[in-house]
TITORNU-254056 format. One record per atom (N, C-alpha, C): y, x, z. Coordinates in Angstrom, 3 decimals. Example, Ala and Ser with C-alpha at 12.3 -4.5 7.8 and 13.67 -1.06 7.14 Angstrom:
# residues 2
+----------+----------+----------+
:       py :       px :       pz :
+----------+----------+----------+
:   -5.690 :   13.190 :    7.800 :
:   -4.500 :   12.300 :    7.800 :
:   -3.300 :   13.200 :    7.800 :
:   -2.250 :   12.850 :    7.080 :
:   -1.060 :   13.670 :    7.140 :
:    0.030 :   12.900 :    7.870 :
+----------+----------+----------+
***
This chain:
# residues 120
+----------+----------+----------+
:       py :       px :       pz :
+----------+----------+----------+
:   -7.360 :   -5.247 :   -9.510 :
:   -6.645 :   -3.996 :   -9.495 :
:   -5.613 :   -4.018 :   -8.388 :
:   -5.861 :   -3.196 :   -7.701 :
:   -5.042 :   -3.129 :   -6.362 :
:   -4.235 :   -1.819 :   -6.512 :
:   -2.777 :   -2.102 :   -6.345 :
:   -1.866 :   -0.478 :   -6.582 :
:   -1.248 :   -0.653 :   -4.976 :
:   -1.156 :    0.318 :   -3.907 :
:   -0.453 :    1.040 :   -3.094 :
:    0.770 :    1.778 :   -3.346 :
:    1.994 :    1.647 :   -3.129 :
:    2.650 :    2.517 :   -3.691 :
:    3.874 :    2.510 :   -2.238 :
:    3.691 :    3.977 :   -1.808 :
:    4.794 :    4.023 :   -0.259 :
:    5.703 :    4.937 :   -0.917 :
:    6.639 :    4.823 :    0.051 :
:    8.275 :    5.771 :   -0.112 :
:    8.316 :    5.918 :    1.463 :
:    8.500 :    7.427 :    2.144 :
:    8.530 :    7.841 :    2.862 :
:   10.093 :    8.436 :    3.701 :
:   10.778 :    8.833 :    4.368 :
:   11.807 :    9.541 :    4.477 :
:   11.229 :   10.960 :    5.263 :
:    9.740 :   11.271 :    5.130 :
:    9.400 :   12.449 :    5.640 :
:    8.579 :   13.366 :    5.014 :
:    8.555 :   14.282 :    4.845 :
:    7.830 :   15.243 :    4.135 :
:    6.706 :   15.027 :    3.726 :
:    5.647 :   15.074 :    2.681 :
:    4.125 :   14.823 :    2.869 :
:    3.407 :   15.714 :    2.989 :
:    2.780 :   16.289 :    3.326 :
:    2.159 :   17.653 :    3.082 :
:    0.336 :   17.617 :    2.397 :
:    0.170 :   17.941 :    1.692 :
:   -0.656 :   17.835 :    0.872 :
:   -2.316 :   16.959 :    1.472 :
:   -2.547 :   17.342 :    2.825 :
:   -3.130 :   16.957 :    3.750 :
:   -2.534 :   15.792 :    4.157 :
:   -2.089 :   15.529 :    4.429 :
:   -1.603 :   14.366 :    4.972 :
:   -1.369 :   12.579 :    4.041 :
:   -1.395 :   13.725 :    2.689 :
:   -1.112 :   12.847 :    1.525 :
:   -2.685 :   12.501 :    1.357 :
:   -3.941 :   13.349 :    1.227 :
:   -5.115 :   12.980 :    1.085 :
:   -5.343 :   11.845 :    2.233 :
:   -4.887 :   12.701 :    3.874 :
:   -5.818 :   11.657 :    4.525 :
:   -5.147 :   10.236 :    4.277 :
:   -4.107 :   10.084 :    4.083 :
:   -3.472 :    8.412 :    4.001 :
:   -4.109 :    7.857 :    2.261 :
:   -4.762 :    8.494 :    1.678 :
:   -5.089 :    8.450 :    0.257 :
:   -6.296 :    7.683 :    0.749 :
:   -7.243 :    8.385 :    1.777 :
:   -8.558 :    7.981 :    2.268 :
:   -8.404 :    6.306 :    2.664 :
:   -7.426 :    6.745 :    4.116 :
:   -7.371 :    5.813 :    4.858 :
:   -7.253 :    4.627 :    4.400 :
:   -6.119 :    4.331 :    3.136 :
:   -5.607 :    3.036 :    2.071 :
:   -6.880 :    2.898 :    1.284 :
:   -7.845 :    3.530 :    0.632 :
:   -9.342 :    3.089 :    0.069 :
:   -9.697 :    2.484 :    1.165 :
:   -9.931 :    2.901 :    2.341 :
:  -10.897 :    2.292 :    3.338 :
:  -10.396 :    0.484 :    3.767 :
:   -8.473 :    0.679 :    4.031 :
:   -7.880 :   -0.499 :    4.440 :
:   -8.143 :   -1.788 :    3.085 :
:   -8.232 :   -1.051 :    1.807 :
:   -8.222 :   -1.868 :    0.895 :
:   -9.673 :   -2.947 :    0.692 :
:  -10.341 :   -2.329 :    1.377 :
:  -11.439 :   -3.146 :    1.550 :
:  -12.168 :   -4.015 :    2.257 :
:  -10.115 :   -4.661 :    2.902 :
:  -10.447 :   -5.954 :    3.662 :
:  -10.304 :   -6.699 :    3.053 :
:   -9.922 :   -6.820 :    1.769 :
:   -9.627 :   -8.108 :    0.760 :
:  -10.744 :   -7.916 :   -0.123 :
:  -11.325 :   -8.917 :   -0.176 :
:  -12.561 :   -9.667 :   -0.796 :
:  -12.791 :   -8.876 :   -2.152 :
:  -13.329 :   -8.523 :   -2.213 :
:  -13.489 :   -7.836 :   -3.626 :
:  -13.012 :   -6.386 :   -4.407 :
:  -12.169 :   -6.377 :   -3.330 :
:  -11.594 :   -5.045 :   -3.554 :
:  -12.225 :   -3.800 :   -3.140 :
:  -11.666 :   -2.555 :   -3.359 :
:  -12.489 :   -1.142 :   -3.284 :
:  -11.372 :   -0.035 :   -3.328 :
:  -11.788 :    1.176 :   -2.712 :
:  -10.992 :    2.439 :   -3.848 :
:  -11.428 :    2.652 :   -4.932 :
:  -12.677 :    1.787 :   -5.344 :
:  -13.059 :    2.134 :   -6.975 :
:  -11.845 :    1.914 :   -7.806 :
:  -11.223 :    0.843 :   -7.239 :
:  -10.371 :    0.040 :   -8.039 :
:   -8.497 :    0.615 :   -7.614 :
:   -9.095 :    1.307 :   -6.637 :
:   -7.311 :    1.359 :   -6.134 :
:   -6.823 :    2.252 :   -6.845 :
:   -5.583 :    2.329 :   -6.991 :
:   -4.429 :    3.518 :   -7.353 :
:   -3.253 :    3.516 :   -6.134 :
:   -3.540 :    4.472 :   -6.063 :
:   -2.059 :    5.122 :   -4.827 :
:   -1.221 :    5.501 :   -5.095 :
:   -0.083 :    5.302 :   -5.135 :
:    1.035 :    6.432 :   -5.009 :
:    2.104 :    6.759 :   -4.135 :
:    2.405 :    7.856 :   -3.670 :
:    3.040 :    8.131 :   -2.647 :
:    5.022 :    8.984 :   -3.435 :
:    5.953 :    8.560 :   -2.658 :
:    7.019 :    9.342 :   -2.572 :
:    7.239 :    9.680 :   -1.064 :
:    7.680 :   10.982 :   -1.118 :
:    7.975 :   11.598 :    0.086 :
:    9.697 :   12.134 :    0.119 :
:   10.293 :   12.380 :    0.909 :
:   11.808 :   12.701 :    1.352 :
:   12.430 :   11.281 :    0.690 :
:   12.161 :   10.477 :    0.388 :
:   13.217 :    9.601 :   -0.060 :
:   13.805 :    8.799 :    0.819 :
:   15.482 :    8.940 :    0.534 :
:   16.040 :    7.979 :    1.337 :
:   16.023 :    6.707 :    1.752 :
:   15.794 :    6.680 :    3.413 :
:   15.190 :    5.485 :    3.602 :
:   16.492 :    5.022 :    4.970 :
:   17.004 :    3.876 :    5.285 :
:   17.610 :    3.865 :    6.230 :
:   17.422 :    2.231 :    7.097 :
:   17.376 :    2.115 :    8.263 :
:   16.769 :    1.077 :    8.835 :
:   17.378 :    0.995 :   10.116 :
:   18.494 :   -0.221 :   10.034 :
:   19.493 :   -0.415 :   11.006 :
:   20.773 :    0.265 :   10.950 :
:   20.510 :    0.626 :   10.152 :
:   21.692 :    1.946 :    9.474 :
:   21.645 :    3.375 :   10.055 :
:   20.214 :    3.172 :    9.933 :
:   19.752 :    4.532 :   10.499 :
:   19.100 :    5.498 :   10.031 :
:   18.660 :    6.713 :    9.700 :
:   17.602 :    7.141 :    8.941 :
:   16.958 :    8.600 :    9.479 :
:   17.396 :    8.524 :   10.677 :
:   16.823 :    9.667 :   11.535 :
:   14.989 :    9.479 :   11.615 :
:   15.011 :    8.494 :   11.943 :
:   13.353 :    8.695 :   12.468 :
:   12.627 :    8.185 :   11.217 :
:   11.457 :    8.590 :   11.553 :
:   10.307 :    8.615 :   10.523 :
:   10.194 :    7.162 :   10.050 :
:   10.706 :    6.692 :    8.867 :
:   10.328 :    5.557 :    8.121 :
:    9.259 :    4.991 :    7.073 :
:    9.109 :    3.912 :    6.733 :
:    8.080 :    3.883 :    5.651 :
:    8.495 :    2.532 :    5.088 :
:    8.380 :    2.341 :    3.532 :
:    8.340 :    1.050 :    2.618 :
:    7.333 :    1.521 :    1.781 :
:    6.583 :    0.025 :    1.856 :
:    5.226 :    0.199 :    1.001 :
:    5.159 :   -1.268 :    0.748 :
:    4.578 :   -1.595 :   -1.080 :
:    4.497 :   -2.312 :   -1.857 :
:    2.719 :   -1.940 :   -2.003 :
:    2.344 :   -3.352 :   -1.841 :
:    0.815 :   -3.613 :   -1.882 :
:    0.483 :   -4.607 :   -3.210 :
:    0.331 :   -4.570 :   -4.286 :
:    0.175 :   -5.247 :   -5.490 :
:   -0.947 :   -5.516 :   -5.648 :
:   -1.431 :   -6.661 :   -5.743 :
:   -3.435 :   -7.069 :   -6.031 :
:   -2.882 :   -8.260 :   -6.990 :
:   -4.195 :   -7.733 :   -7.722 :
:   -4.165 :   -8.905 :   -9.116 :
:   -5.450 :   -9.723 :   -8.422 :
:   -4.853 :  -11.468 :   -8.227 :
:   -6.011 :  -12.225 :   -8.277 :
:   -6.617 :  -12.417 :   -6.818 :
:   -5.667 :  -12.596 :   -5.672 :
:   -5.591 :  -12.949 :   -4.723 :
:   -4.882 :  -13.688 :   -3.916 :
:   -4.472 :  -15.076 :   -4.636 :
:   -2.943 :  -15.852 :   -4.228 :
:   -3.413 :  -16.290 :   -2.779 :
:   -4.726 :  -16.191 :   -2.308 :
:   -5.160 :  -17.025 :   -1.278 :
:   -5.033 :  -15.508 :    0.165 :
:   -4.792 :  -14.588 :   -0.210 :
:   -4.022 :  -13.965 :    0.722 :
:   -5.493 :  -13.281 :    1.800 :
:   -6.702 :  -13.867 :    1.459 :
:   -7.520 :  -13.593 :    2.490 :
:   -7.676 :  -12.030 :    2.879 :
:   -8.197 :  -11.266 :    3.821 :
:   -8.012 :  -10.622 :    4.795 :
:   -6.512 :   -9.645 :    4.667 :
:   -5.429 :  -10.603 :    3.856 :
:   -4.120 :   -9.431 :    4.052 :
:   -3.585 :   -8.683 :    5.624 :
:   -4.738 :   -9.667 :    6.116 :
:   -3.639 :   -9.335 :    7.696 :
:   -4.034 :   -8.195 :    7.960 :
:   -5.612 :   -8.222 :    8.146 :
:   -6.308 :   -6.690 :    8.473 :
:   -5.979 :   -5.508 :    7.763 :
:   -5.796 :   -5.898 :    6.387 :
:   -5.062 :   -4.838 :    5.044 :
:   -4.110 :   -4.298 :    5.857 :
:   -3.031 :   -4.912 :    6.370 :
:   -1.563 :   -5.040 :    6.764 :
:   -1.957 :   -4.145 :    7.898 :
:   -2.716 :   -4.395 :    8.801 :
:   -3.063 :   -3.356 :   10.269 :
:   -3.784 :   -2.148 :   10.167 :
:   -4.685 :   -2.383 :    8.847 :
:   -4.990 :   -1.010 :    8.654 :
:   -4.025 :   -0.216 :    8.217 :
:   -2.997 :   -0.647 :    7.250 :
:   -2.638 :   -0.291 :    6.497 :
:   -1.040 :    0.848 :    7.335 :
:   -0.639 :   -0.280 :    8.747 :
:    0.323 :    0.277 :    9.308 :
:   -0.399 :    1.662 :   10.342 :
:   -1.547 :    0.851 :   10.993 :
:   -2.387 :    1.861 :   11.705 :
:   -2.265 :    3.595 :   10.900 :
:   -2.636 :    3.510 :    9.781 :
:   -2.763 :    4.423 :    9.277 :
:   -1.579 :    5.337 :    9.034 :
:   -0.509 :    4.644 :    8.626 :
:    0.901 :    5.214 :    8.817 :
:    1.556 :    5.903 :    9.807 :
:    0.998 :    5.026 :   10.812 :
:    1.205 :    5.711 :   12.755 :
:    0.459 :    7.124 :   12.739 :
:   -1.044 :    7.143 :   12.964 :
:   -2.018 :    7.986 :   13.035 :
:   -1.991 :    9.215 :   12.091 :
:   -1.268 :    8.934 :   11.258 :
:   -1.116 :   10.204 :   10.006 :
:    0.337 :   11.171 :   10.144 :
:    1.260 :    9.922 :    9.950 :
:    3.026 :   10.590 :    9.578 :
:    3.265 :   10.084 :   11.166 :
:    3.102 :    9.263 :   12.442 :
:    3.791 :    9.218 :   13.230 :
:    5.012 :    7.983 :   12.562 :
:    4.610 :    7.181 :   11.896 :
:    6.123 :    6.192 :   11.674 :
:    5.477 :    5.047 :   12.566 :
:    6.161 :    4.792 :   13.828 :
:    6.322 :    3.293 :   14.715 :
:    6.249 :    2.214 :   13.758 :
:    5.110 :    1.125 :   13.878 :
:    4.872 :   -0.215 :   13.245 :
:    6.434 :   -0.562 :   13.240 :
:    7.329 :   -0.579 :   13.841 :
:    8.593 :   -1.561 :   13.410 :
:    9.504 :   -0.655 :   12.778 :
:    9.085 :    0.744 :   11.855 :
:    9.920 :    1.646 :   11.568 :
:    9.010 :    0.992 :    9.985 :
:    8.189 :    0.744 :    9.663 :
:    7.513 :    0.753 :    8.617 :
:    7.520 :   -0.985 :    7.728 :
:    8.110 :   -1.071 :    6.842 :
:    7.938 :   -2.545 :    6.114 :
:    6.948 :   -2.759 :    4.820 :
:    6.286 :   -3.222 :    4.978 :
:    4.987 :   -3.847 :    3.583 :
:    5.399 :   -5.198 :    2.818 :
:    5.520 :   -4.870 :    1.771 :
:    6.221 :   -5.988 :    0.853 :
:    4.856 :   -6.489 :    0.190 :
:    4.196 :   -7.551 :   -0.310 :
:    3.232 :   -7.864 :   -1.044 :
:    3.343 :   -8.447 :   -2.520 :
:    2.632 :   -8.022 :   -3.702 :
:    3.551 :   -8.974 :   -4.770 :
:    1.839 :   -9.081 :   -5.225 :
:    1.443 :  -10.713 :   -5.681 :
:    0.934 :  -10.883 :   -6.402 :
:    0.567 :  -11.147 :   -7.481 :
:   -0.128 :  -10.376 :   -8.203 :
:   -0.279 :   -9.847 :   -9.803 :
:   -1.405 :  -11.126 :  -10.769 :
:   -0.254 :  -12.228 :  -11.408 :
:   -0.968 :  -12.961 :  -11.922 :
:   -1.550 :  -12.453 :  -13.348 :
:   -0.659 :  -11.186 :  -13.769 :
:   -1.485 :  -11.160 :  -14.958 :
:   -1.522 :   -9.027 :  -14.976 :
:   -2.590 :   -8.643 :  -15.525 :
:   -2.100 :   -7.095 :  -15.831 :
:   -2.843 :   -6.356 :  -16.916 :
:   -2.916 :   -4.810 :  -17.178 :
:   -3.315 :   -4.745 :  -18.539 :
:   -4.036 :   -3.108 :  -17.787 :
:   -5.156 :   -3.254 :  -18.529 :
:   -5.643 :   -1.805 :  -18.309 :
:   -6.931 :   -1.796 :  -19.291 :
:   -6.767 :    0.071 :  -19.611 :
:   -7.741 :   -0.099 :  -20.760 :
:   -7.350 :   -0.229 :  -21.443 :
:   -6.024 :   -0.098 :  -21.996 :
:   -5.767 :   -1.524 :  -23.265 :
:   -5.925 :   -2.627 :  -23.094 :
:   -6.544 :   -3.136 :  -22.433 :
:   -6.732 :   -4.723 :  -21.979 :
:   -6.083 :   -5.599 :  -21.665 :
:   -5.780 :   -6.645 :  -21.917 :
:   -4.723 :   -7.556 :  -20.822 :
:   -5.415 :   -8.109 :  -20.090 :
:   -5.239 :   -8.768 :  -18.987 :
:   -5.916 :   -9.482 :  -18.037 :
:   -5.707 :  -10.589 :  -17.609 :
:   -5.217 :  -11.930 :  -17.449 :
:   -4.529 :  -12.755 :  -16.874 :
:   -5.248 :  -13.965 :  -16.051 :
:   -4.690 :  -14.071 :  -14.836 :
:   -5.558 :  -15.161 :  -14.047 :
:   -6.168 :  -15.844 :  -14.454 :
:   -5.652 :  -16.637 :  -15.214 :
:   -6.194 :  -17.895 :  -15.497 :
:   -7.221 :  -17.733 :  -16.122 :
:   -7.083 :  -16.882 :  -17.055 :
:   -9.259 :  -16.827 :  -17.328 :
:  -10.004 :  -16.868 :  -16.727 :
:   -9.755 :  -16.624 :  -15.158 :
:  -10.609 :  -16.120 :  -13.873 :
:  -10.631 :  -17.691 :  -13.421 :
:   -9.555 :  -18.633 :  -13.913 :
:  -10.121 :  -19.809 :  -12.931 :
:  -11.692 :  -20.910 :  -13.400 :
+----------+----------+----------+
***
């Protein structure tokens, strides 16, 4: 289970929110196993964002959460699609934009719980 979740300091406009909706299914499927079958997105837009103590230009923070990937494989490409797409859509400069990663040893869906270690 892979969650996306960005905070923007610029408007989204409904279009813009789909195509980066697309684009993050497509980036998500540099890590081994993953899909948009599996993804969930979520986006905030106008939120205060400030960087250098600045908050004029177009910013971005985005949290990338995958359950069951401590070995990190293709995060990098994730990471380039993932900024690529940010540029090409909203216009936010790669060094205006930060990606935090947290990996999800255990989670629950369905009702379900899930936890690594069954998987080893």
């Amino acid at each position: 289970m892979p969650f996306i979740m960005s905070r923007t300091n610029v408007k989204l406009p409904k279009n813009k929110e789909l195509a980066l909706k697309k684009r993050l299914g497509l980036a998500i499927a540099n890590v081994p196993g993953k899909s948009e079958d599996v993804l969930m997105v979520g986006f905030q837009d106008n939120y205060p964002l400030y960087l250098r103590g600045q908050g004029d230009d177009p910013l971005a923070y985005i949290e990338v959460s995958i359950f069951g990937t401590e070995d990190h494989v293709g995060y990098d490409k994730l990471n380039f699609a993932i900024t690529q797409a940010f540029y090409d859509v909203l216009g936010i400069q790669p060094d205006h934009l930060y990606i935090k990663y947290d990996d999800i040893s255990s989670w629950g869906v369905q009702g379900q719980y899930i936890d690594r270690r069954d998987y080893l």
